[in-house]
PLY file of the C-alpha trace (Angstrom):
ply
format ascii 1.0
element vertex 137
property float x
property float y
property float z
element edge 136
property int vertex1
property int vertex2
end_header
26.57 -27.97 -21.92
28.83 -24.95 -23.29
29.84 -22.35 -21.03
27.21 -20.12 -22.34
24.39 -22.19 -22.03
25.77 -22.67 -18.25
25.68 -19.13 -17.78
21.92 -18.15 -18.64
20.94 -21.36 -16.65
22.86 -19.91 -13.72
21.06 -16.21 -14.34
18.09 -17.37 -14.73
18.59 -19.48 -11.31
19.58 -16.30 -9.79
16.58 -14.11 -11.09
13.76 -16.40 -9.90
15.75 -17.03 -6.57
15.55 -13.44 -6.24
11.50 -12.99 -6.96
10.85 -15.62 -4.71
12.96 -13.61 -1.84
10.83 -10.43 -2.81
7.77 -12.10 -2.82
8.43 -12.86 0.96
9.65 -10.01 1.86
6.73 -8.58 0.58
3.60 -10.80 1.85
5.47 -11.61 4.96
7.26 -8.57 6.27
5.17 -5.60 5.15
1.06 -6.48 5.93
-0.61 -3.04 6.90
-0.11 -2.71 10.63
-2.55 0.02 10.89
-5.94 -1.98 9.65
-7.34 -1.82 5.87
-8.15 1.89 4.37
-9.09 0.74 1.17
-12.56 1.32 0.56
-12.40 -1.79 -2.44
-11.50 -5.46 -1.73
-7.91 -6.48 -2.37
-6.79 -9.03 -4.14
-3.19 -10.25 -3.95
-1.10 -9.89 -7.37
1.99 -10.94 -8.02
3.63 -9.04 -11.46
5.51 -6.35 -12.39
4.62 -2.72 -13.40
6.69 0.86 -14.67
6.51 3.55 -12.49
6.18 6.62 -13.99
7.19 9.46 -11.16
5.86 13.14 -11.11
6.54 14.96 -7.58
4.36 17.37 -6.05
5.82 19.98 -7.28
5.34 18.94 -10.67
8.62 17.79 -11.50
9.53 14.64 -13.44
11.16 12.45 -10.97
11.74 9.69 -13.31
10.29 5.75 -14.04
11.32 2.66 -11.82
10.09 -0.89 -11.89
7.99 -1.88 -9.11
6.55 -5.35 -8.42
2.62 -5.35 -7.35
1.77 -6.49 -3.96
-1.69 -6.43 -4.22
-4.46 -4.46 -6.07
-8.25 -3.38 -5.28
-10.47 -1.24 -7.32
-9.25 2.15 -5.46
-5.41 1.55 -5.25
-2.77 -0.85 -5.33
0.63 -1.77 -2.97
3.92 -1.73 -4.54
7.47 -2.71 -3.76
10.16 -0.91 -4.83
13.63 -0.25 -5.41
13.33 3.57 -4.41
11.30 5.65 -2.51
8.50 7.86 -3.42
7.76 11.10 -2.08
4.17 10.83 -0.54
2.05 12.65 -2.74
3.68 11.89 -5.79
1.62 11.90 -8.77
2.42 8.31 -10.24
0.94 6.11 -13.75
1.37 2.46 -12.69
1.63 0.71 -16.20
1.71 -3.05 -15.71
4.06 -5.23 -17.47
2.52 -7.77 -20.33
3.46 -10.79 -21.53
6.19 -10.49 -23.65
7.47 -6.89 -22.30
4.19 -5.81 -23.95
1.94 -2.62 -22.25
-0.73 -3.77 -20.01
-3.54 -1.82 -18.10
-2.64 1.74 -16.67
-3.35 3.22 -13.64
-2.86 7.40 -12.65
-3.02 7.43 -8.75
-1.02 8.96 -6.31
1.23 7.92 -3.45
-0.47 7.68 0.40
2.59 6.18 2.17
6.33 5.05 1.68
7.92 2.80 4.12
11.34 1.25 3.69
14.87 1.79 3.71
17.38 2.56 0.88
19.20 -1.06 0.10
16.26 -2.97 1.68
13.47 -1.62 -0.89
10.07 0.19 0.01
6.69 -0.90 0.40
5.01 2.35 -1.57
0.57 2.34 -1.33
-0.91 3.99 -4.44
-4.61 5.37 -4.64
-6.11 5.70 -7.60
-7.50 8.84 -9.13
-10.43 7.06 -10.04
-11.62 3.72 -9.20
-11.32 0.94 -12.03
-10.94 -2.65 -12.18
-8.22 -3.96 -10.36
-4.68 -4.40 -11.59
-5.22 -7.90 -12.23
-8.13 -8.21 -14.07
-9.09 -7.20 -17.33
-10.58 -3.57 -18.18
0 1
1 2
2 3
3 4
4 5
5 6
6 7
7 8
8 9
9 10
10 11
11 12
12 13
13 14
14 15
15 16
16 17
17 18
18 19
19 20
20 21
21 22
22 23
23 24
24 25
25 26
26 27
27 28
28 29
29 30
30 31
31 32
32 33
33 34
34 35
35 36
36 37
37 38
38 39
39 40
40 41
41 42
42 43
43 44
44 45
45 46
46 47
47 48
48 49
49 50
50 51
51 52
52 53
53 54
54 55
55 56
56 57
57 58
58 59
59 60
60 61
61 62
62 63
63 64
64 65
65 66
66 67
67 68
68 69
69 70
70 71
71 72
72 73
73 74
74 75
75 76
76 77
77 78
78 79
79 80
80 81
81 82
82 83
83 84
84 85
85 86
86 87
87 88
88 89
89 90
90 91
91 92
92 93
93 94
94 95
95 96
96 97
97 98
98 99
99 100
100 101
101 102
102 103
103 104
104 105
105 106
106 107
107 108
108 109
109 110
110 111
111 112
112 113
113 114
114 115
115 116
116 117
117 118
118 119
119 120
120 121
121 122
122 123
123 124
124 125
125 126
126 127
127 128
128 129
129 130
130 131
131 132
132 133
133 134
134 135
135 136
């Protein structure tokens, strides 16, 4: 195997190592202490989405990735690499196959918990209630 081919194996080792770290830190270390306020049924979703950011003052505070705890028909839970002001205006466009545009969502930001290094755990409602992020519509 040539050095290069060593080297993607390794990376691509690393980056699904990594999801499977975030994917318990998320399901395992942040559930919702303070009891369901979503009025839909969630359903959990594992994928990623772009984060578009607009404060509430109006201004542009940039796009992150996120990865998508969990969805329902009135919000979704992220987890993210930086924080989000709560009520942040936000468009949560999820990630298709093939870096391709999937579904979009406007909504803005309810809570924020985290740390800087450790990620945060960022809830999202809706502006209007759709299907959720992981089904068609």
């Amino acid at each position: 195997m040539s050095s290069s081919a060593q080297e993607r194996k390794s990376v691509g080792t690393f980056a699904s190592a990594g999801k499977r770290f975030l994917k318990k830190l998320v399901y395992e270390n942040y559930d919702e202490p303070t009891g369901d306020r979503r009025s839909g049924e969630r359903q959990k979703v594992v994928g990623e989405a772009v984060v578009s950011i607009t404060g509430p003052g109006g201004a542009n505070l940039g796009e992150t990735r996120a990865f998508i705890r969990d969805s329902s028909r009135s919000g979704c839970g992220l987890w993210a690499r930086v924080e989000m002001p709560v009520g942040s205006s936000v468009m949560v466009s999820v990630v298709g196959g093939e870096g391709r545009s999937g579904v979009q969502r406007l909504g803005r930001v309810r809570h924020c918990r985290g740390a800087s290094g450790s990620g945060f755990a960022i809830g999202v409602q809706f502006d209007r209630e759709s299907d959720a992020l992981g089904q068609a519509g």
